[in-house]
Backbone as JSON Lines, residues from 0, in Angstrom:
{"i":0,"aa":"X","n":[98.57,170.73,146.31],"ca":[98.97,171.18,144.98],"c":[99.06,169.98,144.04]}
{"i":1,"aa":"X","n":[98.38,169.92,142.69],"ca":[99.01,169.44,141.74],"c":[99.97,168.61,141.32]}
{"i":2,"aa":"X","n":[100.8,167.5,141.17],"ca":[101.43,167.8,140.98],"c":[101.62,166.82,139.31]}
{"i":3,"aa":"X","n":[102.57,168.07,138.22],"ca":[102.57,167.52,136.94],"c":[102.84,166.19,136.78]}
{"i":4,"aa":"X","n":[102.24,165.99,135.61],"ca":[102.13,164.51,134.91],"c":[103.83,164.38,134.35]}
{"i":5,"aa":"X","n":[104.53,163.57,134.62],"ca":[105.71,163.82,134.06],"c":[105.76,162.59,132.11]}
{"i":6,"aa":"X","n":[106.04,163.19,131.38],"ca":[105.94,163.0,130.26],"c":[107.07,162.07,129.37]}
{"i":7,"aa":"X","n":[106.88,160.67,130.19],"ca":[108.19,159.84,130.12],"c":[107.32,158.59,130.66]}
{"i":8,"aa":"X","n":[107.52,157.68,129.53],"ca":[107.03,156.11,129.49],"c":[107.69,155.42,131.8]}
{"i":9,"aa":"X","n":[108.88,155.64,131.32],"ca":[110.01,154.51,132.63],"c":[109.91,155.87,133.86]}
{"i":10,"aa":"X","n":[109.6,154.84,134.93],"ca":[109.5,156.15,136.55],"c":[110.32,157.21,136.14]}
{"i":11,"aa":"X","n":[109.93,157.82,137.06],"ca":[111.22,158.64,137.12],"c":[112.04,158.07,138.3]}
{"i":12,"aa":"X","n":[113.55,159.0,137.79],"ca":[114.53,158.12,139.02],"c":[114.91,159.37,139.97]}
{"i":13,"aa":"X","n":[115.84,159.09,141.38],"ca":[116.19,160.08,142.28],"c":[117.73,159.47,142.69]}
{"i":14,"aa":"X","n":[118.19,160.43,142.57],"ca":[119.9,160.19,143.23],"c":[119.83,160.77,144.6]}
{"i":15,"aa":"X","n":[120.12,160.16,145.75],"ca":[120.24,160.41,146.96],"c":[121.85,160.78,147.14]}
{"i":16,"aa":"X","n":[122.19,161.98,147.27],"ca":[123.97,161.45,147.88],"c":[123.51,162.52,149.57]}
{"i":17,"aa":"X","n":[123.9,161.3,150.0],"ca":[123.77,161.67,152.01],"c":[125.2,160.48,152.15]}
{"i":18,"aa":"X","n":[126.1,161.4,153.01],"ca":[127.31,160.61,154.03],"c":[126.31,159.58,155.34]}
{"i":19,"aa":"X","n":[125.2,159.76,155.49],"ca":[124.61,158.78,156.5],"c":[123.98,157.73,155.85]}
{"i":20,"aa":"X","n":[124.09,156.72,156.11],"ca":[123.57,155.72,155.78],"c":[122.14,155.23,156.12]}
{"i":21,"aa":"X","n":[121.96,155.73,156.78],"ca":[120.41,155.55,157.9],"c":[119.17,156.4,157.29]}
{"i":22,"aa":"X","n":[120.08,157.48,156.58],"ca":[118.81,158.52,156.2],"c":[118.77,158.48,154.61]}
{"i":23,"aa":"X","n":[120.17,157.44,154.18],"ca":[119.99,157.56,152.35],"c":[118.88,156.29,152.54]}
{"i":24,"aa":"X","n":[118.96,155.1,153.39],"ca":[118.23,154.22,153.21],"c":[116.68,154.32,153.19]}
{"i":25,"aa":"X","n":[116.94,155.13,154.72],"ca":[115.59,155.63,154.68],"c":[114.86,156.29,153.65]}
{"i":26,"aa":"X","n":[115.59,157.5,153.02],"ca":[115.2,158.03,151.81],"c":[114.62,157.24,150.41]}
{"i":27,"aa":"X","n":[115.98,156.09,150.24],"ca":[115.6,155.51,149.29],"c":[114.63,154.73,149.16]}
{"i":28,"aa":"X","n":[113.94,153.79,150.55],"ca":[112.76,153.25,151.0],"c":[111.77,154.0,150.56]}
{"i":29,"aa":"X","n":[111.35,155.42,151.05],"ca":[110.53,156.3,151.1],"c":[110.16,156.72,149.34]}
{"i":30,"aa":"X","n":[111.26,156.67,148.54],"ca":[111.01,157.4,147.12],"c":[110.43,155.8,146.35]}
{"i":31,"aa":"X","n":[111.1,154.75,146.53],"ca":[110.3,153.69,145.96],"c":[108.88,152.7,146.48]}
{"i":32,"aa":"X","n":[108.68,153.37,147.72],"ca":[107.17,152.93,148.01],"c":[106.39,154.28,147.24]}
{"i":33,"aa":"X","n":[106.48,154.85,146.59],"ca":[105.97,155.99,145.5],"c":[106.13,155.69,144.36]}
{"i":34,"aa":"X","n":[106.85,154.68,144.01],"ca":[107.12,154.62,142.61],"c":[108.34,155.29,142.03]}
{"i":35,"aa":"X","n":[109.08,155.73,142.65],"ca":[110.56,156.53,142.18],"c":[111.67,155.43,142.47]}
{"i":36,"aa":"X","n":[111.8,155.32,141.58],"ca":[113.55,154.18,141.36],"c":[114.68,155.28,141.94]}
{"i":37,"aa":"X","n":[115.51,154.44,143.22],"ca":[116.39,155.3,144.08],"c":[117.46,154.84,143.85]}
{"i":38,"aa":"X","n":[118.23,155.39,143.86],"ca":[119.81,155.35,143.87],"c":[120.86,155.97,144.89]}
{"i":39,"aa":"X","n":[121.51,155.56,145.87],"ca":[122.07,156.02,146.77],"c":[123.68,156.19,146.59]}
{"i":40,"aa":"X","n":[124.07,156.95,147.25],"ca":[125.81,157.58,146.86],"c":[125.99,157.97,148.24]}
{"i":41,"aa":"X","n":[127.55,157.62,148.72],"ca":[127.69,157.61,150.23],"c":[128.41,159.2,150.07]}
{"i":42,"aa":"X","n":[128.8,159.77,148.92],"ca":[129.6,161.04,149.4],"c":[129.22,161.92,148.14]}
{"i":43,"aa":"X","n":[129.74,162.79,147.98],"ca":[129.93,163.63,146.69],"c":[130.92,163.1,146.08]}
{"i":44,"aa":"X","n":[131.84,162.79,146.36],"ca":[133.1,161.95,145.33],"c":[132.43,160.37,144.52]}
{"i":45,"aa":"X","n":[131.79,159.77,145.27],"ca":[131.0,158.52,144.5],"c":[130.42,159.33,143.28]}
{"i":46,"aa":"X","n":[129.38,160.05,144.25],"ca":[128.43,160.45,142.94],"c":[128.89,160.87,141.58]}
{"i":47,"aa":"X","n":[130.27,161.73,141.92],"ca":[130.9,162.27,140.62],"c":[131.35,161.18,139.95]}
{"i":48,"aa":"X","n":[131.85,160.82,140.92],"ca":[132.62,159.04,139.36],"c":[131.69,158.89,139.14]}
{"i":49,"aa":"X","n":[130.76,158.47,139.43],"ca":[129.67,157.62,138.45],"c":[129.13,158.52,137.48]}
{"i":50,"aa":"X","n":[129.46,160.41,137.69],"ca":[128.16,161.02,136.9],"c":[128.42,161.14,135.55]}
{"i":51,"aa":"X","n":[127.12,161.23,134.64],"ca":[127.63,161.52,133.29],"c":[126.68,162.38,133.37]}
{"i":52,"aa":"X","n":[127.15,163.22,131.93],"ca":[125.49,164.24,131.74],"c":[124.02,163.98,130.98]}
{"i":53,"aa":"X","n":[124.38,162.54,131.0],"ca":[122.89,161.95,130.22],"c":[122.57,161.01,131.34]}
{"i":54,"aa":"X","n":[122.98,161.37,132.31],"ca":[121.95,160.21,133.72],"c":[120.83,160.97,134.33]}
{"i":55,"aa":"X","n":[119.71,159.86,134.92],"ca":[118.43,160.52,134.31],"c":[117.87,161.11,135.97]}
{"i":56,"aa":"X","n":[117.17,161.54,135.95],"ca":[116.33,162.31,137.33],"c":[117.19,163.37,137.74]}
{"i":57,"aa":"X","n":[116.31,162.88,139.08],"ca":[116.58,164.42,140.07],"c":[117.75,163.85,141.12]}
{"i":58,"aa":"X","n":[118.35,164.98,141.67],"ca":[119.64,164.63,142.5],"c":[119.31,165.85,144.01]}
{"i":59,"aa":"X","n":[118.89,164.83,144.86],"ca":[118.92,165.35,146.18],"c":[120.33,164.85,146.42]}
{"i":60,"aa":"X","n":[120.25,166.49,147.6],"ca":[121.71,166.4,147.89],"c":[121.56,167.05,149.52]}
{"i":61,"aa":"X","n":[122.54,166.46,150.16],"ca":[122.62,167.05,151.72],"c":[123.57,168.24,151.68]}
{"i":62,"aa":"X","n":[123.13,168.95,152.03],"ca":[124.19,170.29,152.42],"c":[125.12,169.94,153.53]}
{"i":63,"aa":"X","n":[125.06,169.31,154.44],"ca":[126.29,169.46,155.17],"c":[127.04,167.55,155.0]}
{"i":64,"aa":"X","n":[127.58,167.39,154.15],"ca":[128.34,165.81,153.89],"c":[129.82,166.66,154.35]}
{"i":65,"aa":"X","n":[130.65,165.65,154.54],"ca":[131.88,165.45,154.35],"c":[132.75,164.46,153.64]}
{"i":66,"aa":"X","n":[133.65,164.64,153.05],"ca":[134.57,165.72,152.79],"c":[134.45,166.95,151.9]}
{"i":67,"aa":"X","n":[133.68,166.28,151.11],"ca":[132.98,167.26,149.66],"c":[131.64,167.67,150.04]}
{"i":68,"aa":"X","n":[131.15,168.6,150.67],"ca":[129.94,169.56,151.06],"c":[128.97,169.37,149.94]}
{"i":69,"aa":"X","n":[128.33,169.69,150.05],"ca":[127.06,169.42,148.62],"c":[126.58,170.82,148.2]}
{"i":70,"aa":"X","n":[126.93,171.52,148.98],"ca":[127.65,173.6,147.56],"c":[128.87,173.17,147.22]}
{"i":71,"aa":"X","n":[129.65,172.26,147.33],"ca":[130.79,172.19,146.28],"c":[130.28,170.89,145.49]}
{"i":72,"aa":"X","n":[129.74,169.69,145.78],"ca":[129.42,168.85,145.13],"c":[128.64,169.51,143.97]}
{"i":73,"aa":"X","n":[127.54,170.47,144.22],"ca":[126.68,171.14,143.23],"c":[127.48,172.15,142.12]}
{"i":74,"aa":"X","n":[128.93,172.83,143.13],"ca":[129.38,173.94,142.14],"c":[130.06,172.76,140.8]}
{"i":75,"aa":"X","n":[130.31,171.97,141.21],"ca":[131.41,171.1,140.47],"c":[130.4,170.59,139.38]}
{"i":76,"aa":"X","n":[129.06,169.77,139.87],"ca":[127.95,170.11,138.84],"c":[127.89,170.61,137.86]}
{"i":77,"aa":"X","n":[127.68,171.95,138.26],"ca":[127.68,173.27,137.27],"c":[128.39,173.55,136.33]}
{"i":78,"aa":"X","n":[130.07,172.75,137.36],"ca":[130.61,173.23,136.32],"c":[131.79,172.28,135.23]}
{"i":79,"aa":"X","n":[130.47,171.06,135.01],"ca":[130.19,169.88,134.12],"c":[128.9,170.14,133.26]}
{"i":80,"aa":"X","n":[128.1,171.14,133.41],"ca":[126.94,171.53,132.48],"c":[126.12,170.58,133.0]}
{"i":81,"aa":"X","n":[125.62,170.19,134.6],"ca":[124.68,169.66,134.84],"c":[123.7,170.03,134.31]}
{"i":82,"aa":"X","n":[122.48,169.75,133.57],"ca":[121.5,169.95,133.62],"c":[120.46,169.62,134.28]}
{"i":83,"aa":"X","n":[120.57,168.23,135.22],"ca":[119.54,167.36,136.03],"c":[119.11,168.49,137.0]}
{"i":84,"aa":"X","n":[117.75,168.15,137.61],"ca":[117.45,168.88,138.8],"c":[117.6,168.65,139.95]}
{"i":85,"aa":"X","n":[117.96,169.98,140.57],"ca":[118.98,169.3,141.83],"c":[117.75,170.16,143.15]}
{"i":86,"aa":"X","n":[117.81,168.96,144.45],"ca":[117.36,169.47,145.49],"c":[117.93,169.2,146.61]}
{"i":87,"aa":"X","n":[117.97,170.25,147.97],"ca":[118.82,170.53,148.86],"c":[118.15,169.93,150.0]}
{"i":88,"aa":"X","n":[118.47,169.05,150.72],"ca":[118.41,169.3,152.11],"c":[119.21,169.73,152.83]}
{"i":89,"aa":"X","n":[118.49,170.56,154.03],"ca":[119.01,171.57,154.66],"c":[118.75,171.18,156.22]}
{"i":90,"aa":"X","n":[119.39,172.36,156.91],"ca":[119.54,172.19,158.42],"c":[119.28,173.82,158.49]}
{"i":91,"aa":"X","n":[118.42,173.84,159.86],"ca":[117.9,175.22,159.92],"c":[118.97,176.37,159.33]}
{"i":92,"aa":"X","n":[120.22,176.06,160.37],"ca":[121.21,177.24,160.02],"c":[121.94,177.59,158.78]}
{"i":93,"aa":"X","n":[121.17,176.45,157.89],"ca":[121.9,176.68,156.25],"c":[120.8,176.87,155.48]}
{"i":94,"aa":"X","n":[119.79,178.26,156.11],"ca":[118.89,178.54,154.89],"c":[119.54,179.43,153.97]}
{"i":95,"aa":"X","n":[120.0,180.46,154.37],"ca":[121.07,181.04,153.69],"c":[121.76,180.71,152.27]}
{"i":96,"aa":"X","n":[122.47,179.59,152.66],"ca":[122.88,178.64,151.46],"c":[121.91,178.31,150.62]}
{"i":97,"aa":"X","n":[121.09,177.76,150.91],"ca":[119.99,177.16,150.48],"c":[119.0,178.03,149.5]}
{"i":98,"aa":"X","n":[119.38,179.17,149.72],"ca":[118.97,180.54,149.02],"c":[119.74,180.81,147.71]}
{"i":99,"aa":"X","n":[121.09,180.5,148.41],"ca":[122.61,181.0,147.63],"c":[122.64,179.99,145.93]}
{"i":100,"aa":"X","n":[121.86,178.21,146.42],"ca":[122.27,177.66,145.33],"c":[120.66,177.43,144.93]}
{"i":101,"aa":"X","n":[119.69,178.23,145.37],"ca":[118.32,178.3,144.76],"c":[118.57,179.66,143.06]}
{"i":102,"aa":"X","n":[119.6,180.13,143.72],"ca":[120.4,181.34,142.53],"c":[121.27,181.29,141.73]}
{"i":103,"aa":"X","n":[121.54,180.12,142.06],"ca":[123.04,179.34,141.29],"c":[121.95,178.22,140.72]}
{"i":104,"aa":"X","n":[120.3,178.03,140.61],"ca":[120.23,177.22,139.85],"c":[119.32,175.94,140.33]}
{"i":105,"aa":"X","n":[119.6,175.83,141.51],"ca":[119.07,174.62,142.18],"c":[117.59,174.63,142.04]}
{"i":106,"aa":"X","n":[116.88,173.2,142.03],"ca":[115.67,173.41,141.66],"c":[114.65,173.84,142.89]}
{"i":107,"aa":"X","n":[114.83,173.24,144.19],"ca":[114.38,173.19,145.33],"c":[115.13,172.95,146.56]}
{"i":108,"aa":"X","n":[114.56,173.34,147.88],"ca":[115.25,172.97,149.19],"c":[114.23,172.88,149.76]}
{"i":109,"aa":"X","n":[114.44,171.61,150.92],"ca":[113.62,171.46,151.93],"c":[114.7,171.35,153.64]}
{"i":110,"aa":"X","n":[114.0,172.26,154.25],"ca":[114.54,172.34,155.63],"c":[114.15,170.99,156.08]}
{"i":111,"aa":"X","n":[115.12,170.59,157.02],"ca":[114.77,169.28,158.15],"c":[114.08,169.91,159.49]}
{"i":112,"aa":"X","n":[113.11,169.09,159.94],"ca":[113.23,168.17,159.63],"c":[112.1,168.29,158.49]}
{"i":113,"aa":"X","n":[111.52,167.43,157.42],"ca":[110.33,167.58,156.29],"c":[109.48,166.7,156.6]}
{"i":114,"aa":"X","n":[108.33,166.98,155.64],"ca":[107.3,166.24,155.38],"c":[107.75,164.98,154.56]}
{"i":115,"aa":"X","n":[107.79,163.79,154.72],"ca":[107.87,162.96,153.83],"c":[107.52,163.09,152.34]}
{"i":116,"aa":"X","n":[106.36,162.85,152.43],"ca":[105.22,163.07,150.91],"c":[105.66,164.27,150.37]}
{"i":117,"aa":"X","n":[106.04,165.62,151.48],"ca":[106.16,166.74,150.61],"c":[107.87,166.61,149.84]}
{"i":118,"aa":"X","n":[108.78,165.92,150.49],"ca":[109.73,165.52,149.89],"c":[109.78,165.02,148.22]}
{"i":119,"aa":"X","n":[108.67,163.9,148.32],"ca":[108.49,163.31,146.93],"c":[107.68,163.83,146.22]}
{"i":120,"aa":"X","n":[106.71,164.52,146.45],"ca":[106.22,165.64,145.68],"c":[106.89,166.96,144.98]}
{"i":121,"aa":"X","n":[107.79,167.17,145.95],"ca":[108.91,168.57,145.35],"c":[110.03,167.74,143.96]}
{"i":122,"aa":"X","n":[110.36,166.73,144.88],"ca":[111.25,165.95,143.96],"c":[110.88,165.73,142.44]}
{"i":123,"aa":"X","n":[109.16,165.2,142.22],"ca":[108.36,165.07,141.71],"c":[107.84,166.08,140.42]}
{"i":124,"aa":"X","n":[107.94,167.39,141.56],"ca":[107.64,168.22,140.33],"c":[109.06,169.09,139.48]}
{"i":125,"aa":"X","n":[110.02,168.62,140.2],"ca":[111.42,169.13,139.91],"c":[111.4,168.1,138.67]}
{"i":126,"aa":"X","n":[111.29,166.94,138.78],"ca":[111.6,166.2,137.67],"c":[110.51,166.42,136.28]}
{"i":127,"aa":"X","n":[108.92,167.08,136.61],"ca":[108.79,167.07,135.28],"c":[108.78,168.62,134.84]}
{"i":128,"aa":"X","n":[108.78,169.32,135.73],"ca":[109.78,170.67,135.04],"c":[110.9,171.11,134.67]}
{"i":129,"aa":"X","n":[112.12,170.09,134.7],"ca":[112.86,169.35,134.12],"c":[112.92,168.75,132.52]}
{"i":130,"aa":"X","n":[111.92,168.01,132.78],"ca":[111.22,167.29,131.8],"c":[110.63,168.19,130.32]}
{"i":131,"aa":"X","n":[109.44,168.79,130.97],"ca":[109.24,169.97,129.88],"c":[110.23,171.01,129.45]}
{"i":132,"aa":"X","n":[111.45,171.24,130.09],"ca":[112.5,172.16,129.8],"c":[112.97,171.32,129.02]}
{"i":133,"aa":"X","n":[113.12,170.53,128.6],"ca":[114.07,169.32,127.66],"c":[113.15,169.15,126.54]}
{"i":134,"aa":"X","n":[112.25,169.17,127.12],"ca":[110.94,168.9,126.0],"c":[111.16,170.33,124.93]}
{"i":135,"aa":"X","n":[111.33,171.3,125.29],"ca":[110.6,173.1,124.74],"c":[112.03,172.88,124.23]}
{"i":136,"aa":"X","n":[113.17,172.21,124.77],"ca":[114.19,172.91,124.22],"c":[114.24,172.06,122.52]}
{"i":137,"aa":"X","n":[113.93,170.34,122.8],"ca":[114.09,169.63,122.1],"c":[112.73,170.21,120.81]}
{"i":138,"aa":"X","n":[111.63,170.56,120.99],"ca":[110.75,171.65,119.85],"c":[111.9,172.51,119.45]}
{"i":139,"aa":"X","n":[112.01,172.92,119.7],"ca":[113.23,174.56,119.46],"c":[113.84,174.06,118.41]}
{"i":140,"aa":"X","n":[114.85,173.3,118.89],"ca":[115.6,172.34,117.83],"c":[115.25,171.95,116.56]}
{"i":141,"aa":"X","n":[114.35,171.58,116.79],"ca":[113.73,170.94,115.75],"c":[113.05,171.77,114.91]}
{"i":142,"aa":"X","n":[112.78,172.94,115.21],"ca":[111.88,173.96,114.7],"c":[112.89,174.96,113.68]}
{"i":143,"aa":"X","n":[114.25,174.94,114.06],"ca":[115.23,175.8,113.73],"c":[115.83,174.77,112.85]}
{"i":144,"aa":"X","n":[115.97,173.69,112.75],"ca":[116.39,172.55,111.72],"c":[115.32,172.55,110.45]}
{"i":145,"aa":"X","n":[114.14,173.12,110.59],"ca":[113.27,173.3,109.52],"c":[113.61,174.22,109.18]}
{"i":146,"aa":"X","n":[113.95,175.62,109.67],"ca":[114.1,176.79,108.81],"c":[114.96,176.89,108.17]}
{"i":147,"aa":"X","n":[116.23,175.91,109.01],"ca":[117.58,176.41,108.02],"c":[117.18,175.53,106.67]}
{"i":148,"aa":"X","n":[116.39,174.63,106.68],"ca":[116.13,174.09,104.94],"c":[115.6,174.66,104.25]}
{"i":149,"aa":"X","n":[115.12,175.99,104.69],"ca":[114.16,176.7,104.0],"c":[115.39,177.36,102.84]}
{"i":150,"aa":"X","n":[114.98,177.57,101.42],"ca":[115.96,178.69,100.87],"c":[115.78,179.95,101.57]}
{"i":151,"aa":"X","n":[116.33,180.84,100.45],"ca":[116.69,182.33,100.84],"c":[115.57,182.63,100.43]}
{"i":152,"aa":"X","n":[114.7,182.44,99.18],"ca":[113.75,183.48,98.91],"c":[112.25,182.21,99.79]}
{"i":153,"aa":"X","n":[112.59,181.23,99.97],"ca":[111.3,180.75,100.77],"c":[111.35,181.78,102.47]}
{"i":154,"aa":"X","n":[112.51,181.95,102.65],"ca":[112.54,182.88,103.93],"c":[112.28,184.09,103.92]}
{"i":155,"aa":"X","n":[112.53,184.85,102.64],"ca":[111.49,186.34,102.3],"c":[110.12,186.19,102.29]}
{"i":156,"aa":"X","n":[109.63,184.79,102.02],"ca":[107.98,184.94,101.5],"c":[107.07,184.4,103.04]}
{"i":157,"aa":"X","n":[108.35,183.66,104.08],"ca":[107.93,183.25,105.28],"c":[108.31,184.73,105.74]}
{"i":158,"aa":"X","n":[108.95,185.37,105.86],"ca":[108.64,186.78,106.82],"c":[107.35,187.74,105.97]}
{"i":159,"aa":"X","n":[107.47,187.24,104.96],"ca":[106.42,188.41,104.93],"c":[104.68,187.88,105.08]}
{"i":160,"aa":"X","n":[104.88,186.24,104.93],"ca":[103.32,185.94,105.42],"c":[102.9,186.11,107.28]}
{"i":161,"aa":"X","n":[104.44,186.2,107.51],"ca":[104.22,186.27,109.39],"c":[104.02,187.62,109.53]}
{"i":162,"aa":"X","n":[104.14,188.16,108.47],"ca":[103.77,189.73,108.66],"c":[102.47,190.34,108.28]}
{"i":163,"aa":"X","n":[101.85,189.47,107.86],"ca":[100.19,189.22,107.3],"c":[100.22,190.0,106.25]}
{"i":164,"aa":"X","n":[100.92,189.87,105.0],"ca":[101.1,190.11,103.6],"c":[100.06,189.38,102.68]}
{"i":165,"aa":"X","n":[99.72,189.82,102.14],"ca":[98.76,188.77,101.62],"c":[99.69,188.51,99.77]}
{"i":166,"aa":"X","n":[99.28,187.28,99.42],"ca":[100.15,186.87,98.27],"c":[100.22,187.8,96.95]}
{"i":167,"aa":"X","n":[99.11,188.45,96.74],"ca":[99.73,189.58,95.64],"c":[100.9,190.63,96.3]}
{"i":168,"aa":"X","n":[100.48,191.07,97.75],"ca":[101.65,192.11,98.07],"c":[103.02,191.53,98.13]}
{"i":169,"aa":"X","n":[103.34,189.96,98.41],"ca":[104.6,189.42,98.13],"c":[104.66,189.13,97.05]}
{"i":170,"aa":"X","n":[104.02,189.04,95.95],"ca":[104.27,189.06,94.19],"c":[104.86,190.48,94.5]}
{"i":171,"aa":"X","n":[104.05,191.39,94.46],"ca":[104.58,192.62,93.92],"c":[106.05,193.09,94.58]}
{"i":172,"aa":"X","n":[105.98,193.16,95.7],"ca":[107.26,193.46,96.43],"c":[108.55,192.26,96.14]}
{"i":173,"aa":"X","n":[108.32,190.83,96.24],"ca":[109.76,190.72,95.85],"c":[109.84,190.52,93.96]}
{"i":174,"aa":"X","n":[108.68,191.03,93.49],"ca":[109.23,191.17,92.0],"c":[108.82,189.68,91.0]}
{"i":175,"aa":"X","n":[108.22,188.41,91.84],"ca":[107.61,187.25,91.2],"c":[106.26,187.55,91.36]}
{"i":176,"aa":"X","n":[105.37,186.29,90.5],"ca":[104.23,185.96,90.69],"c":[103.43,185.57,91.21]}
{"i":177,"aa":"X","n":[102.28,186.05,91.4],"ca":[101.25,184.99,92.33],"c":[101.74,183.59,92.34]}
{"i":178,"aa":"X","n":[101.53,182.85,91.0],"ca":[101.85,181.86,91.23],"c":[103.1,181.45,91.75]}
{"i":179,"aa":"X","n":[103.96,181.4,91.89],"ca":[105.33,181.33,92.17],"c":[105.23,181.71,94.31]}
{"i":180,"aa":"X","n":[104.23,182.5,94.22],"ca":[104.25,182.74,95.71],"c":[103.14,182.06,96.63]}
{"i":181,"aa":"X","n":[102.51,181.27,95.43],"ca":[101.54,179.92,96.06],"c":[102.56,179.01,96.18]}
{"i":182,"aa":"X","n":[103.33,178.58,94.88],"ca":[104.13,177.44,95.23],"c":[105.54,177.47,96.83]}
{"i":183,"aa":"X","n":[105.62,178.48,97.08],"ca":[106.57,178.86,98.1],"c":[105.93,178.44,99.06]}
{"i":184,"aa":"X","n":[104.8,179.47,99.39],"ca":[104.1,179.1,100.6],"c":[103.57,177.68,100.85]}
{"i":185,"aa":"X","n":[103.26,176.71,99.96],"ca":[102.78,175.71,99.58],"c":[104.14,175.03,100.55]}
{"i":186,"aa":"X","n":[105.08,175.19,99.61],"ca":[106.48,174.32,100.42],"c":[107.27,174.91,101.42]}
{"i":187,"aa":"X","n":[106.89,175.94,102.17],"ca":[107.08,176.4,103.33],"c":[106.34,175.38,104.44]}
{"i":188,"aa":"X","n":[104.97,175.78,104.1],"ca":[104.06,174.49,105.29],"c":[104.37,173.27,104.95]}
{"i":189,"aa":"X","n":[104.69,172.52,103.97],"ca":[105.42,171.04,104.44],"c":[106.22,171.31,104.42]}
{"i":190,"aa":"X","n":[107.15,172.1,104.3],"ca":[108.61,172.17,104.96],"c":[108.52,172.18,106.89]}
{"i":191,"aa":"X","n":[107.78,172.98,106.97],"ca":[107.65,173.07,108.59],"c":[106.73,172.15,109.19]}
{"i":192,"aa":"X","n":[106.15,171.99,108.39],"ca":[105.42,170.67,109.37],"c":[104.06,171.59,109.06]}
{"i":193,"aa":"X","n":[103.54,172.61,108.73],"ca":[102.47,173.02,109.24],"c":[101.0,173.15,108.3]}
{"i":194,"aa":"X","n":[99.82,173.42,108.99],"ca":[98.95,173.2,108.07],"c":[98.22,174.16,107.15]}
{"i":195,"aa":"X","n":[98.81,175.15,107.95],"ca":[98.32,176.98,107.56],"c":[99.25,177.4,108.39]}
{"i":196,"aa":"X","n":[98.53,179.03,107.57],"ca":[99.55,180.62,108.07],"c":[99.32,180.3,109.34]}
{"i":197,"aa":"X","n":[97.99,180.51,110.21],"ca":[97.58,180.27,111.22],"c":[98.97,179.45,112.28]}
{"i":198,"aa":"X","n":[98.69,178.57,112.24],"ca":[99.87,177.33,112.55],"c":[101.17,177.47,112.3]}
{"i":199,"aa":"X","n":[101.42,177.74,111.05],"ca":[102.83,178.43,110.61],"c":[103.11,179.1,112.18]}
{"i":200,"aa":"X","n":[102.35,180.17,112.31],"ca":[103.15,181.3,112.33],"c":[102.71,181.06,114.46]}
{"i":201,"aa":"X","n":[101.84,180.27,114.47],"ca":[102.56,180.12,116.21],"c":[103.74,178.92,116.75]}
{"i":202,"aa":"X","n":[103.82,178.2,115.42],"ca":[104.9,176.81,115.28],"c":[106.36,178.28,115.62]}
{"i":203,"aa":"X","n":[106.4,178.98,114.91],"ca":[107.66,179.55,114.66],"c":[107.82,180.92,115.43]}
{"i":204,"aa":"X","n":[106.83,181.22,116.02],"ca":[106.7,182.86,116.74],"c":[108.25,182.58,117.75]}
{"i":205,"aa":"X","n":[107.81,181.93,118.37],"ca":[108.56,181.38,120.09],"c":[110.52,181.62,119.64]}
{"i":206,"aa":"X","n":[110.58,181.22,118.09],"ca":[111.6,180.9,117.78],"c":[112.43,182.3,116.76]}
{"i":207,"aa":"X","n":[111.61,182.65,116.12],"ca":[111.97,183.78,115.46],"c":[111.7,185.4,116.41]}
{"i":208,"aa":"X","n":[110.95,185.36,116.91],"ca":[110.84,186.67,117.84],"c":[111.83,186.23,118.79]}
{"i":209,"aa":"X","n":[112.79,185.36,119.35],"ca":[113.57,185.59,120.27],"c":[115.04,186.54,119.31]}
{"i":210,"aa":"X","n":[114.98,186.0,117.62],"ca":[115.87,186.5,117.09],"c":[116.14,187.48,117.08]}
């Protein structure tokens, strides 16, 4: 399979938290002969002190650590507004689980024992679907920061060109002139960035049809 181009100048990075030392090392060996900058955490309690919600990659996590389990290390995650992508290693008898926080959110699980490569490949594509989710959200944003500059009557003459009105039927209906409904539309597309109706109106579909 594939796997996406991730859309970010600096590697991407991986948080290891494993209670063994033998298998975070190993791990972390394994993700930087690939090119992934590793970071290791001996428990779920490390990892949390250190976490903020702007630290960057993906966060493999062992399901069975002690004292703090990694379904509570993850619920506690959650419920800090993790957004990073998180992946499970597992032990046969915790596919179950492994199901439980694939529904609660988690990006991936891999049973032990794994494929190496397929390890950093899952990891891999967790991080740039990740990536593009940050990306679509950060468009969004930005797309809805243009409209609210729009006035009130530039936002009558933008619904009715997304409605394929043509400029005399928005003269006539909101009661101005042709001209007056060139100059709107005119400063609608540099208001939005766009170059035509065409463009207009798939820049803004994604964002106004969810309304």
């Amino acid at each position: 399979m594939t796997i996406p181009e991730i859309p970010q100048s600096r590697p991407p990075v991986v948080h290891i938290v494993d209670d063994d030392p033998a298998i975070r090392d190993a791990l972390a060996w394994l993700f930087k002969s690939r090119g992934v900058v590793a970071h290791g955490w001996p428990s779920g309690e490390a990892f949390l002190d250190a976490y903020s919600p702007d630290i960057e990659g993906c966060i493999v996590i062992d399901i069975r650590m002690g004292p703090m389990s990694g379904m509570e290390l993850f619920e506690r995650l959650l419920a800090r507004g993790a957004a990073q992508p998180v992946v499970f290693l597992t032990g046969h008898g915790d596919v179950p689980i492994a199901v439980e926080v694939l529904q609660k959110g988690a990006a991936d699980f891999l049973e032990k024992p794994f494929n190496d490569n397929e390890l950093v490949d899952r990891v891999l594509r967790a991080i740039a679907k990740a990536s593009e989710r940050a990306g679509n959200r950060s468009r969004r944003q930005a797309i809805e920061a243009r409209l609210a500059e729009l006035s009130g009557r530039e936002r009558e003459v933008l619904d009715r060109l997304l409605a394929g009105f043509r400029n005399k039927q928005i003269a006539d209906e909101l009661g101005i002139t042709m001209r007056t409904v060139e100059v709107h539309r005119a400063r609608i597309l540099e208001k939005m960035g766009a170059r035509n109706a065409v463009e207009l109106a798939r820049l803004v579909s994604g964002v106004l049809g969810d309304g």
